[in-house]
Legacy VTK file of the C-alpha trace (Angstrom):
# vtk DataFile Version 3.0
C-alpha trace
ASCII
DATASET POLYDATA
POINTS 369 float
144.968 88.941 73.025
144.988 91.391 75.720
143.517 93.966 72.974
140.634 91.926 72.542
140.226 91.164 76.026
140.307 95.185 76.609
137.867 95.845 73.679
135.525 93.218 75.243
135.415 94.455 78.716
134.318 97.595 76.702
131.483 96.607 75.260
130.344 94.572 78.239
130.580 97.494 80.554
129.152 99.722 77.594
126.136 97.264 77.261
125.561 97.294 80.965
125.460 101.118 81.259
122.549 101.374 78.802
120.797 98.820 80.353
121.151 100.822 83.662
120.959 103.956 81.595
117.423 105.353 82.269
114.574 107.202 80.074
113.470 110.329 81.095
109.876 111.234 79.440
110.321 114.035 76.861
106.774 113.457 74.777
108.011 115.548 72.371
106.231 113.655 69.266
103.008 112.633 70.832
101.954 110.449 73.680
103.017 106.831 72.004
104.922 104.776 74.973
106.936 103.039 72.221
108.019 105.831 70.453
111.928 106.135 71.088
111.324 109.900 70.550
109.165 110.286 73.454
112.032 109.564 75.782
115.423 111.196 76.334
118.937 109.818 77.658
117.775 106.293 77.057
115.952 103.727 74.867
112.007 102.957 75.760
112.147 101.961 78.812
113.716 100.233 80.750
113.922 102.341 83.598
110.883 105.265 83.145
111.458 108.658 85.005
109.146 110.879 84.825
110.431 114.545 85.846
110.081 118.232 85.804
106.934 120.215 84.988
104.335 117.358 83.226
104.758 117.955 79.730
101.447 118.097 77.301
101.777 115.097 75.902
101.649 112.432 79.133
102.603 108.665 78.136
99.865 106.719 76.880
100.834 102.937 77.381
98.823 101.582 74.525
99.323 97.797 75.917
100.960 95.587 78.536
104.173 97.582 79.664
107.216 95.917 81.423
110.036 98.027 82.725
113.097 97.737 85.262
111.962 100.722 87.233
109.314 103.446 87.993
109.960 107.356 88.934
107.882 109.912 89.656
110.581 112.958 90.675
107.817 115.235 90.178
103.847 115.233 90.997
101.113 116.118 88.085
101.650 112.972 85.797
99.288 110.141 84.767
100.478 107.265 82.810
97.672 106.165 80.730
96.484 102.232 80.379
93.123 101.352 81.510
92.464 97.687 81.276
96.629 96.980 80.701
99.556 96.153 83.381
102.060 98.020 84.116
104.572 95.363 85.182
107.993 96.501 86.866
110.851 94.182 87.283
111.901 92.452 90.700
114.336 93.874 93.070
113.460 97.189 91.907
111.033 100.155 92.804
108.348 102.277 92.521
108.713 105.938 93.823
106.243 108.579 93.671
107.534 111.988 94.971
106.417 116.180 94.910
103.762 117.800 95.961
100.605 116.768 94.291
99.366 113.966 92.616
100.695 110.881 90.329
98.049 108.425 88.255
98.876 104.933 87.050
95.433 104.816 84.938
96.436 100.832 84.898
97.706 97.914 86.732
100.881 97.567 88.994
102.344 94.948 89.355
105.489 93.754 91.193
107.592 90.938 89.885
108.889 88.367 91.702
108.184 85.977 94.927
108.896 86.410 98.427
112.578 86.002 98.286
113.349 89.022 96.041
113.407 92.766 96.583
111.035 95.653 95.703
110.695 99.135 97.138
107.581 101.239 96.900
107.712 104.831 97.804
105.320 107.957 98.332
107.359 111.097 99.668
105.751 113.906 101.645
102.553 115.749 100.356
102.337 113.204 97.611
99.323 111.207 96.187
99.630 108.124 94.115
96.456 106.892 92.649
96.507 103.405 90.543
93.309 103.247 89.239
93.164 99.463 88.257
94.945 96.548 90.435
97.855 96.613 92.843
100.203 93.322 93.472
103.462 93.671 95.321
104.340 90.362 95.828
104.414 90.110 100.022
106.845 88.614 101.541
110.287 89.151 102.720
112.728 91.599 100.769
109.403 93.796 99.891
109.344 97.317 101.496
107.934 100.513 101.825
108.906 103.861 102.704
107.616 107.907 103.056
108.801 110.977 102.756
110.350 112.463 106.492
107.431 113.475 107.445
105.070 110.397 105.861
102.509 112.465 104.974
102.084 110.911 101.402
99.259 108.735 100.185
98.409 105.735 98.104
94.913 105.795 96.802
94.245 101.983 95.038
90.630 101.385 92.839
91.439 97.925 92.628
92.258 95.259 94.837
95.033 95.508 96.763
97.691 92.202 97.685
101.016 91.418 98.643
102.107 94.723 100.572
104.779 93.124 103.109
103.461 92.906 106.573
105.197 95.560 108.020
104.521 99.170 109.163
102.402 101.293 106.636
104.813 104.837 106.036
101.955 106.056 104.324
98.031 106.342 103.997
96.362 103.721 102.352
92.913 104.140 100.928
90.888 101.358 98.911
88.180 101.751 97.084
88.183 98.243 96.096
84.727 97.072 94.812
85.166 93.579 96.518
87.240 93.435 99.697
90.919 93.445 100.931
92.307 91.803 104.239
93.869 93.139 107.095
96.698 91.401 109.545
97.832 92.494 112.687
101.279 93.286 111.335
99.317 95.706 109.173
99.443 99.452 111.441
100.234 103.100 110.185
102.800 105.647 111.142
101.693 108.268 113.541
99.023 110.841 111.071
98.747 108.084 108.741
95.405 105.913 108.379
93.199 103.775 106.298
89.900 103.766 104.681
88.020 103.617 101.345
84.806 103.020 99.930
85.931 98.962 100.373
83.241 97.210 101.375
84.291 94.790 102.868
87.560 94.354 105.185
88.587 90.699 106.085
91.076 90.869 109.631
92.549 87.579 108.561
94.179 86.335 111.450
93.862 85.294 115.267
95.089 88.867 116.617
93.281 91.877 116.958
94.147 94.833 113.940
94.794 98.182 115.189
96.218 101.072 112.967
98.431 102.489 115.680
98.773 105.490 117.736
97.613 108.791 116.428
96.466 106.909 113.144
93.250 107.220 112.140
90.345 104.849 110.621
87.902 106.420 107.974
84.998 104.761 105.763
85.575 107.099 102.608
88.317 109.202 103.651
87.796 112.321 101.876
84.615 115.087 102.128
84.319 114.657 98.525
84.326 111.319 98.738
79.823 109.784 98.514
79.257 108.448 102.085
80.061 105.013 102.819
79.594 101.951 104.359
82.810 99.890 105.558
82.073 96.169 107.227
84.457 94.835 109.318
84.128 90.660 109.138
86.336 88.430 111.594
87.444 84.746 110.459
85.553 83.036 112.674
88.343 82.052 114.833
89.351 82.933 118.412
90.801 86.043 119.287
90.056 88.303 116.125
88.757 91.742 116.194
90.053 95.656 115.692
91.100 97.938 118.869
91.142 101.714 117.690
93.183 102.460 121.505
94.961 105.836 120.268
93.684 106.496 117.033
90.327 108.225 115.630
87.471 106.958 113.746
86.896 109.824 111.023
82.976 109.871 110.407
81.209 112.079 107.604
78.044 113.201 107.947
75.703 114.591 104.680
73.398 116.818 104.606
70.185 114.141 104.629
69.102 112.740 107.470
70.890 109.543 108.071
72.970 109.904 105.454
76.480 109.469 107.050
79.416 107.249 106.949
78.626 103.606 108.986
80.798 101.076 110.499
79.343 97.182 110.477
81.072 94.757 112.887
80.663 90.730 112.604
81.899 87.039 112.660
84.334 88.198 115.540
83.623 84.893 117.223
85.518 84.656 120.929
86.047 87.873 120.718
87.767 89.558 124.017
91.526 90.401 124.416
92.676 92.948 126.760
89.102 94.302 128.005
88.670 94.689 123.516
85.287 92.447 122.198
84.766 92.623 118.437
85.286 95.940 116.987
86.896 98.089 120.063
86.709 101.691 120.169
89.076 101.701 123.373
88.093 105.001 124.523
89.233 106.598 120.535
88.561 110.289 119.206
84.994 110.212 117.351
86.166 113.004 114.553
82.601 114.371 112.465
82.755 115.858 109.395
80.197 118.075 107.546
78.730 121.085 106.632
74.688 121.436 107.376
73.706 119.138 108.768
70.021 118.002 109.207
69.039 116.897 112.932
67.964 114.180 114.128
69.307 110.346 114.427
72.431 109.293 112.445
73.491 105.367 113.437
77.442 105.384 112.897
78.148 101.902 114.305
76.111 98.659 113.815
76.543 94.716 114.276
75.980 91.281 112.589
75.351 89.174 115.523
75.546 90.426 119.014
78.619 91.607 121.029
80.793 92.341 117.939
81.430 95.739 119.094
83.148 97.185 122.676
83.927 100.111 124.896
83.220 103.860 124.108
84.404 106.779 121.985
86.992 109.142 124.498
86.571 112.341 122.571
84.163 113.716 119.893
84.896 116.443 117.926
83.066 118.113 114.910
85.165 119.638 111.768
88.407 119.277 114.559
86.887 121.419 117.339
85.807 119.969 120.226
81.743 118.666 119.524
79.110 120.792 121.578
77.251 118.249 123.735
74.221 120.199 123.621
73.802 119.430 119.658
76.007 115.928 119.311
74.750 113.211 121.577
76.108 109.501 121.513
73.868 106.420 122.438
75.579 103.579 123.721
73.356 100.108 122.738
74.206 96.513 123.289
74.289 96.585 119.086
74.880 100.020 117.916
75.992 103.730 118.608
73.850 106.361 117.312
74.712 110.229 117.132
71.943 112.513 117.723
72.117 115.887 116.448
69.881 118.783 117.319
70.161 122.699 116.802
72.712 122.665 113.886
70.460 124.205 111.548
68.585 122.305 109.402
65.662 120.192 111.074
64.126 116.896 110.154
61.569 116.575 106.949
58.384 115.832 109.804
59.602 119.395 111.328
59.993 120.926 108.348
56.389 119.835 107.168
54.764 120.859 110.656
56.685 124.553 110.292
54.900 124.831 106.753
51.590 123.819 108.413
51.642 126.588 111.299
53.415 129.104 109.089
50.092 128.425 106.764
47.793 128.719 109.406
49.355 131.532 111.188
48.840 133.229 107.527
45.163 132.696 107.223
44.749 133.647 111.055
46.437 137.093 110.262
43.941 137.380 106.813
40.976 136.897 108.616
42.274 139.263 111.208
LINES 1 370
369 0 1 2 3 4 5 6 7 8 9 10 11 12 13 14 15 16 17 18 19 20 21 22 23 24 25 26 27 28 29 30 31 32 33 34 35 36 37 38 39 40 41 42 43 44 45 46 47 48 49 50 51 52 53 54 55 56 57 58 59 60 61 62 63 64 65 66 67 68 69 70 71 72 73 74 75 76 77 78 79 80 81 82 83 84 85 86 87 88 89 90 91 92 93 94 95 96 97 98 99 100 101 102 103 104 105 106 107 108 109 110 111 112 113 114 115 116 117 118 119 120 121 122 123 124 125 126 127 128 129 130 131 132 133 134 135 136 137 138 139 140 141 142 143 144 145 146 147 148 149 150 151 152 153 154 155 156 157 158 159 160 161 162 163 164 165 166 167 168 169 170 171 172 173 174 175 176 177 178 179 180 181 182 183 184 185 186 187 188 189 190 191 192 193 194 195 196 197 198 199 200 201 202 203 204 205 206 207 208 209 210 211 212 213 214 215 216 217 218 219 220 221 222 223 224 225 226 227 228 229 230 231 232 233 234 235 236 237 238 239 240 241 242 243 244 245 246 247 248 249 250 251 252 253 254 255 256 257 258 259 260 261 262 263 264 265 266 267 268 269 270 271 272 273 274 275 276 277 278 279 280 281 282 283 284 285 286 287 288 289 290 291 292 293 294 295 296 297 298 299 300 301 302 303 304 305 306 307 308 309 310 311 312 313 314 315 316 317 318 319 320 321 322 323 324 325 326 327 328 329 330 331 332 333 334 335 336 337 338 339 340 341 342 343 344 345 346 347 348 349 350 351 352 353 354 355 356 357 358 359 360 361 362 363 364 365 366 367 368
């Protein structure tokens, strides 16, 4: 009896190690996700590693994927599965680490409610892009966490729900085609930020948002990234609005004449808290971006309504050096702030036009000379 019992507790402990046991991806046949020959030290997963220099074949998913766990040890792979979900098991985690970037070309989702426990992790220098929907669930028992020096980034082409309402260790940029929300709860480690091409960003609460001290705020968030437009909407309700005290609002300007990133404000209704109305710029760093850039007017703030934005930029610079106020000029209105720019270069069409003109006229002057 005892024999049995021993042989039992065998199995039982040797079932239990393979089911912690995890898969490391080899792709040494091709890039089939369900091919048990793709993977090393484990069955399909399971719990999916991904590790080492990004082998030639990178996983294709092929369908709906469920596994225990998700590891990116290394940066330079993309898990392929446009359209599918990549579903990983509650009270488990996603972690993205190395220096470059990872690509879920699919869904993530989080299982589980409120009450169980899921980690998601970007270390230092590292980009993780998920190309189709993110879902974590909310609620207490989620977390999040960064490298030492939370420089990494999380990069989200869908929409974006149930990150727990705590302190973002990492940048978060949306490029959601519909809109996400924002909660007061909802502010960024010092160098850390948010922005997107969202269109749309709900603060869905009675309190004012603010990313934090020495965050920063950016409609895009890249130079590469087309110019956008990024609308700021309040519930309705008292006491709503954003304060930017501490952090920067990163603006890009193109090459066009008013071609530039733009800030909306509206539906902040009630709207004051701590000298902040509306959208509150609290005395932040204005931080251009650009290369040439044409002169002339470039409107960077705007409202829906009146009053829905407050207060004044403390500091401008241009490409991080302190702006020249002899070419960058703000305009303070009661429903915008405009940024004129003169002597960088490249003037408006109507100058370019009236140069033509005299440079035409000065050439048949010199002919008939």
């Amino acid at each position: 009896m005892k024999a049995e019992r021993t042989i039992l507790s065998a199995i039982v402990v040797a079932g239990l190690a393979s089911v912690a046991t995890a898969a490391t991806w080899t792709g040494t046949n091709d890039s089939t996700w369900t091919d048990v020959a793709n993977w090393g030290g484990g069955p399909v997963p399971g719990a999916a590693v991904f590790s080492g220099a990004p082998t030639a074949n990178q996983p294709s998913m092929g369908a709906g994927r469920a596994i225990t766990s998700l590891a990116f040890d290394t940066a330079g792979w993309n898990i392929s599965g446009s359209g599918f979900t990549l579903t990983v098991a509650s009270n488990s985690f996603v972690h993205s680490n190395g220096a470059g970037t990872n690509t879920v070309d699919a869904n993530l989702t989080f299982s589980g409610n409120s009450g169980t426990s899921s980690n998601l992790t970007i270390g230092d220098d590292n980009t993780l892009i998920v190309t189709g929907n993110i879902s974590m669930g909310g609620g207490a028992g989620k977390s999040m966490s960064g490298g030492i020096n939370k420089t990494g980034t999380l990069v989200v082409n869908g929409s974006l729900t149930g990150l727990p309402d705590a302190q973002r260790p990492f940048s978060v940029f949306s490029n959601s085609p519909t809109s996400i929300g924002l909660a007061s709860s909802h502010s960024f480690a010092t160098g850390r930020g948010f922005g997107g091409t969202v269109p749309t960003v709900s603060v869905n609460n009675t309190n004012f948002w603010a990313p934090g001290t020495g965050t920063f705020l950016s409609p895009g968030y890249d130079p590469t990234t087309p110019i956008s437009t990024m609308s700021f909407v309040g519930p309705g309700t008292n006491g709503s609005g954003v304060n930017l005290i501490n952090s920067k609002l990163i603006m890009d300007i193109g090459t066009t004449l008013g071609d530039n990133d733009q800030i909306i404000a509206g539906n902040f209704m009630n709207r004051s808290s701590g000298g902040v109305t509306g959208f509150g710029l609290n005395g932040a760093e204005l931080a251009l971006r650009g290369t040439t850039i044409a002169d002339g007017n470039y409107t960077l703030i705007t409202e829906t309504g009146t009053g829905q934005y407050s207060g004044t930029f403390g500091s401008m610079t241009f490409n991080g050096v302190a702006a020249n106020p002899s070419n960058f000029l703000l305009t303070y209105s009661a429903t915008s702030v405009v940024l004129s720019v003169t002597g960088m270069g490249v003037p408006e069409p109507t100058a370019l036009a009236f140069l033509s003109v005299g440079a035409l006229l000065m050439g048949r002057r010199r002919r008939v000379a």
